[in-house]
N, C-alpha and C positions, 0 to 999 in steps of 0.2 A: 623432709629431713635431708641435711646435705649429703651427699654422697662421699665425702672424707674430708678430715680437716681441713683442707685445699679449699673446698669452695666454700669457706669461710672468711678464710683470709680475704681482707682490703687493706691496700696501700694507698694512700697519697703518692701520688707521682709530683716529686716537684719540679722537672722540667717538663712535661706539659703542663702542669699549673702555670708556670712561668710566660709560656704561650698563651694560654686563654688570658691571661693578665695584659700581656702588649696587645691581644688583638683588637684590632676596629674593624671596620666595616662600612665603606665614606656612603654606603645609602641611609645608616641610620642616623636620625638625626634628635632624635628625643635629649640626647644629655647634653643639648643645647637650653634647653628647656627646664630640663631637672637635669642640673648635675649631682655627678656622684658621691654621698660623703660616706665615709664607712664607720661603723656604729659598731659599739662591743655585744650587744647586747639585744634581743629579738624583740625588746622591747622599751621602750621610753618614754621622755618628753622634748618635745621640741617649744621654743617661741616662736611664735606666728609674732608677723612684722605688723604695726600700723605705720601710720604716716610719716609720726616724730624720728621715726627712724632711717628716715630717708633724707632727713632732713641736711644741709650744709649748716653747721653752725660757725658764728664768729669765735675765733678764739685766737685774735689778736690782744696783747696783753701790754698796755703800756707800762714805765716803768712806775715803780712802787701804789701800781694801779690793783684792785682785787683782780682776784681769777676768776674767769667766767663760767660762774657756776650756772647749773640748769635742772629744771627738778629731776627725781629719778621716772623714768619711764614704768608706766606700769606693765608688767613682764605678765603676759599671757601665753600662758603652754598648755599645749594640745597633746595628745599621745600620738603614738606609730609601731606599728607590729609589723614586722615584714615578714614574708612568707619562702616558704624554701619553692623552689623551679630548680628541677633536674631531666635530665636525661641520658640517655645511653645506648650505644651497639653496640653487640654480640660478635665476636670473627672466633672462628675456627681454627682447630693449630693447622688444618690443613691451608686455608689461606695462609697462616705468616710463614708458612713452608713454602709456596707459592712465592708471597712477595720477594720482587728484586731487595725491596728496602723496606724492612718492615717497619723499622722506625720512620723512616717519614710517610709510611701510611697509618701509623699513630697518628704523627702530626697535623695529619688532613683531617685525620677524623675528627681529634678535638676542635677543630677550626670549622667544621663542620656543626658540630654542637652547638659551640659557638654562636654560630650563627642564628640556630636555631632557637637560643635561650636570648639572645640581642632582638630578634624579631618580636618575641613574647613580649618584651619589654618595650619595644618600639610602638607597639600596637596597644598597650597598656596605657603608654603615654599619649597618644593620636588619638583614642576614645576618649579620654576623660577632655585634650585641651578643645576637642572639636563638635562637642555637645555645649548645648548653648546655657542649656541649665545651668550650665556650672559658674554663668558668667551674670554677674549682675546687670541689672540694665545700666545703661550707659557705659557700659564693658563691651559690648555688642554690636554686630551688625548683620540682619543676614540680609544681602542683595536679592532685591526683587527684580522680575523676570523683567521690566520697563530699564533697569541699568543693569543688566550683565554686560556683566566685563567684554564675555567671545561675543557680543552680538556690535558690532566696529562699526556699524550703522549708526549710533547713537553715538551723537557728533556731540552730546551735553557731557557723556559720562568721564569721568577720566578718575582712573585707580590708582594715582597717586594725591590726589585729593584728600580721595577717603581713606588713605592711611595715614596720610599728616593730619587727618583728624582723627583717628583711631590715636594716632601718638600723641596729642595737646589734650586726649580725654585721658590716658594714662598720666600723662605731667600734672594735670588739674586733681589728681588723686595722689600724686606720692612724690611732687616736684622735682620727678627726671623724667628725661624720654627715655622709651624702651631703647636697649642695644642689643636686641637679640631680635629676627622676623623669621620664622620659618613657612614658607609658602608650601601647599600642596604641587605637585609638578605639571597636573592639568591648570591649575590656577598660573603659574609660574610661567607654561607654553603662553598661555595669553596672554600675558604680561609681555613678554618680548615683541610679539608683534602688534603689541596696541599703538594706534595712530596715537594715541597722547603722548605716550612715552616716545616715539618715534621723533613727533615735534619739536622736544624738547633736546634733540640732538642731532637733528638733521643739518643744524650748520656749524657743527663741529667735524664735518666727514667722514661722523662713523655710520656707517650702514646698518648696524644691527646694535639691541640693547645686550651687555652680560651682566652677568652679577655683579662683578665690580663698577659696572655703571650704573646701577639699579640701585647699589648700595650710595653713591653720589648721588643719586638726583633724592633720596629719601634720607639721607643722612642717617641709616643703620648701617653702623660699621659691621653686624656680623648678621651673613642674610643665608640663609642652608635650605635646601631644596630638598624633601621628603619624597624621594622615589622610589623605597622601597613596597613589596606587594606582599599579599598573600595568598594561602588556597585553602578552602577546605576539604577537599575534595581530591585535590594533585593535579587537575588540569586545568580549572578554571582559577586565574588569578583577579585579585583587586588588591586596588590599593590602597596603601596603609592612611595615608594624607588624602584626603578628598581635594576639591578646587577649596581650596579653604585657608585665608591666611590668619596665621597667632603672632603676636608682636607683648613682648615681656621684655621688663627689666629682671637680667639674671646675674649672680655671681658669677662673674666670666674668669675669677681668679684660677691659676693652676691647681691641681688637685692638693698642694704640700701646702699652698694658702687659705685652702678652701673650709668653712666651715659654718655649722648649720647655724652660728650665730650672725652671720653674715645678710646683711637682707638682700632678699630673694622672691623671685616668682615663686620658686618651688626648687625642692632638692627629691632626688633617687637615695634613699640612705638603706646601704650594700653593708652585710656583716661585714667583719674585718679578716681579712683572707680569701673572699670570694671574689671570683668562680674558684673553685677547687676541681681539679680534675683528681679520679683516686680511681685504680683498677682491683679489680676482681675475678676468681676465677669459678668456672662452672661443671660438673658434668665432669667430676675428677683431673682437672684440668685440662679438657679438652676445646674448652670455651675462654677466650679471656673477653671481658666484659672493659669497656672504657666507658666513664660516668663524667659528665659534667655538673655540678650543682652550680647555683646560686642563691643568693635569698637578700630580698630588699623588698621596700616596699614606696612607691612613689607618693609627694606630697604635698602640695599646695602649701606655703608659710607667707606669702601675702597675695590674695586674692585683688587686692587693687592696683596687681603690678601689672599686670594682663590684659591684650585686646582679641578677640575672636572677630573676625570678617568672615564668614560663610558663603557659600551657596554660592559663588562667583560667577558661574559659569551657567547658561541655561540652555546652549543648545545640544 
């Protein structure tokens, strides 16, 4: 039972909501992937994309010519429940008597949180795109231990190849290429210093491959590197991206454009207001508690937008 109406009370705080709303975090890279659309409601229907929908149609109209009609697409919808993710610390009034600034060690701490609810979701998104189950065959590739990428002895292999055909097997299911590759950053260090990729720039005078030049020799305009890690434990880290590259077409629209009628690899669909940060107190107010929530749930809406490369690396 609470110890006096005090620690009952919750507020929304809306200037730290306002914070966890701008924050990012340039290691996470999943809402490259799934971006975010925010949804009223814990529950719904989305359409799942097929082909027709990717499609360019002609809609050139000469004069007193008919309009270019085309049958209706038949609309297949799927459900989506998203789930609530929260968390919280506890400070004492004797810390905010302590802090020089106790308001910006509020501010850290949600950003803190933050972080901590961005990883959940990072990681949420990096299991499901980097199991191979999820991808149908000819979606696929896991590299076997005769062409790994790190093994620079195999004078045959070259890993821009096998994405420009991981990309003409994407186009051959939904008539675009992907614009979106997210590389693991053990897969990504190999990539920079691979003799292929070297060859193909060595008589331009640059010495070294970046992203931007990675992005030119493969023609994806948007290429993000997964370096974020985790622990279970607090001292042992992994990481979130394996050596493993995903290559999807995604809505790359701004969030004010962006919507889950849009065709898509996949959307994050976020209640409408979250993260919410909201404080409370404990222990007759000797405790103030700062909570971050969120709630979404990630989602796959065309399965044929997507390529998984695996296993890159074997030593």
């Amino acid at each position: 039972m609470a110890d006096s109406r005090l620690d009952e009370l919750r507020m929304v705080d809306p200037v730290l909501t306002t914070i966890a709303h701008g924050y990012s975090n340039a290691s996470m890279v999943a809402d490259f992937l799934f971006p975010i659309v925010q949804v009223p409601k814990l529950k719904g229907k989305i359409p799942v994309f097929g082909k027709e929908a990717f499609v360019v149609r002609q809609t050139e109209r000469a004069i007193r010519a008919s309009s270019n009609r085309i049958p209706p697409a038949d609309l297949e919808l799927v459900s989506f429940e998203t789930q609530e993710k929260d968390i919280e610390i506890a400070l004492d009034y004797l810390e905010e008597e302590e802090s020089p600034d106790f308001y910006r060690l509020e501010q850290r701490i949600t950003k803190e949180l933050m972080d901590i609810l961005m990883l959940g979701r990072e990681k949420d998104a990096a299991d499901y795109v980097q199991n191979t189950s999820n991808f149908a065959t000819g979606l696929k590739e896991i590299i076997a231990s005769g062409n790994a990428w790190d093994d620079y002895s195999l004078t045959d292999v070259d890993p821009v190849l096998v994405i420009k055909e991981a990309m003409s097997a994407i186009r051959s299911r939904i008539a675009r290429y992907p614009n979106v590759m997210v590389i693991g950053d053990s897969a990504y260090q190999t990539l920079m210093q691979h003799p292929k990729l070297l060859e193909r720039v060595q008589y331009s005078g640059l010495s070294k491959i970046t992203r931007q030049i990675l992005a030119e020799i493969t023609e994806i305009p948007n290429i993000q590197v997964g370096m974020s890690v985790y622990s279970t434990d607090g001292s042992t880290f992994t990481d979130v991206w394996g050596d493993n590259v995903i290559l999807a077409y995604v809505d790359l629209r701004n969030r004010e454009n962006r919507s889950e009628f849009n065709p898509s690899y996949g959307y994050t669909f976020q209640r409408e207001g979250k993260p919410e940060v909201d404080t409370y107190y404990e222990n007759g107010g000797k405790i103030k508690v700062i909570r971050n929530t969120d709630n979404y749930c990630i989602k796959v809406t065309a399965s044929d937008a997507a390529f998984l490369i695996s296993d890159t690396n074997h030593s």
